[in-house]
C-alpha positions as a Markdown table, in Angstrom:
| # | Residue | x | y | z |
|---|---|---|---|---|
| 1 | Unk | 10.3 | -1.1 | -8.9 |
| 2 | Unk | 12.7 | 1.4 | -7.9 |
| 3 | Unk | 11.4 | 4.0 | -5.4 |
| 4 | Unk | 12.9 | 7.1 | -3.6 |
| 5 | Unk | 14.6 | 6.7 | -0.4 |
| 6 | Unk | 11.5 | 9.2 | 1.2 |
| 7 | Unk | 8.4 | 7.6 | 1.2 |
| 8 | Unk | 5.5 | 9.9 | 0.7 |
| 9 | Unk | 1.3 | 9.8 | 1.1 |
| 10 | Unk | 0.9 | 9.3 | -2.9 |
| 11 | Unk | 3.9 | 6.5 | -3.1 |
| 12 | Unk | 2.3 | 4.8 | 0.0 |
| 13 | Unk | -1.2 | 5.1 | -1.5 |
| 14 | Unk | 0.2 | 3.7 | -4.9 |
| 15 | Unk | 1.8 | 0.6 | -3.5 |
| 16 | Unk | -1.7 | 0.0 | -2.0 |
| 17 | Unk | -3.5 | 0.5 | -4.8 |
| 18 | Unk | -0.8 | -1.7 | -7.3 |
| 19 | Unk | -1.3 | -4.6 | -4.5 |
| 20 | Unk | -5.3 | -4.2 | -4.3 |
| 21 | Unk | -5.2 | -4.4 | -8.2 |
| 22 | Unk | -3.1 | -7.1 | -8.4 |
| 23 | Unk | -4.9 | -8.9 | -5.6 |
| 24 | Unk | -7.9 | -9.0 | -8.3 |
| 25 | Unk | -6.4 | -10.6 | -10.7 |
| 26 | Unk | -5.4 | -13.9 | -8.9 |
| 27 | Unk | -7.5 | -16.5 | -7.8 |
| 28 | Unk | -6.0 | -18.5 | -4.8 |
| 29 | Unk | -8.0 | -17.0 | -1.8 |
| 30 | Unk | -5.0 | -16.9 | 0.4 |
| 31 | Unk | -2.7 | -14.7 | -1.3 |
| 32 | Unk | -5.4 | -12.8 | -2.0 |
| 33 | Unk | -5.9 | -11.8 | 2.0 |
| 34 | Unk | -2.1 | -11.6 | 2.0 |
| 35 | Unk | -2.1 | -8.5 | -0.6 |
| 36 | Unk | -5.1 | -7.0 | 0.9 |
| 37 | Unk | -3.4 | -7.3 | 4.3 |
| 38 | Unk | -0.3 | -5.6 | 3.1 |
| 39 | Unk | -2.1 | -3.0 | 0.8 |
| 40 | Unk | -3.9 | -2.0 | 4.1 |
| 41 | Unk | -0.2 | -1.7 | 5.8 |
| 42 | Unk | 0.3 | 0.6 | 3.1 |
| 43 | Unk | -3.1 | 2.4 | 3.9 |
| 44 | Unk | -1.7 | 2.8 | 7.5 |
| 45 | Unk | 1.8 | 4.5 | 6.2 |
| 46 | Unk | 0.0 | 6.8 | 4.2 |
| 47 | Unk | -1.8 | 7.8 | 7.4 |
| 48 | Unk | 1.0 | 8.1 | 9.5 |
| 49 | Unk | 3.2 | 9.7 | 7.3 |
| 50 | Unk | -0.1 | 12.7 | 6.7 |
| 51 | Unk | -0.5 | 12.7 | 10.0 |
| 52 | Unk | 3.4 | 13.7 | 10.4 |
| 53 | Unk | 3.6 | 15.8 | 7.9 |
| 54 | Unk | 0.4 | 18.1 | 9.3 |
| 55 | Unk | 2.2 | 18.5 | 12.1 |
């Protein structure tokens, strides 16, 4: 996929969103957790770079 150099809130929020969906749609357990863990990494971006961009 090619992405902007900047990062913002929606592109964060989309990568967690593409890896949550695509999470659904296999069924070995531990990759499952694995996408979950890095959608929420993605989650955590989003916050961070909000956060920054409030202030």
């Amino acid at each position: 996929m090619n992405q902007p150099d900047t990062t913002t809130v929606d592109i964060a929020i989309a990568n967690a969103a593409r890896l949550l969906y695509n999470g659904e749609t296999v069924t070995d357990l531990a990759l499952m957790e694995r996408l979950e863990r890095l959608a929420d990494s993605w989650v955590s971006i989003a916050g961070f770079l909000h956060d920054r961009d409030k202030a």
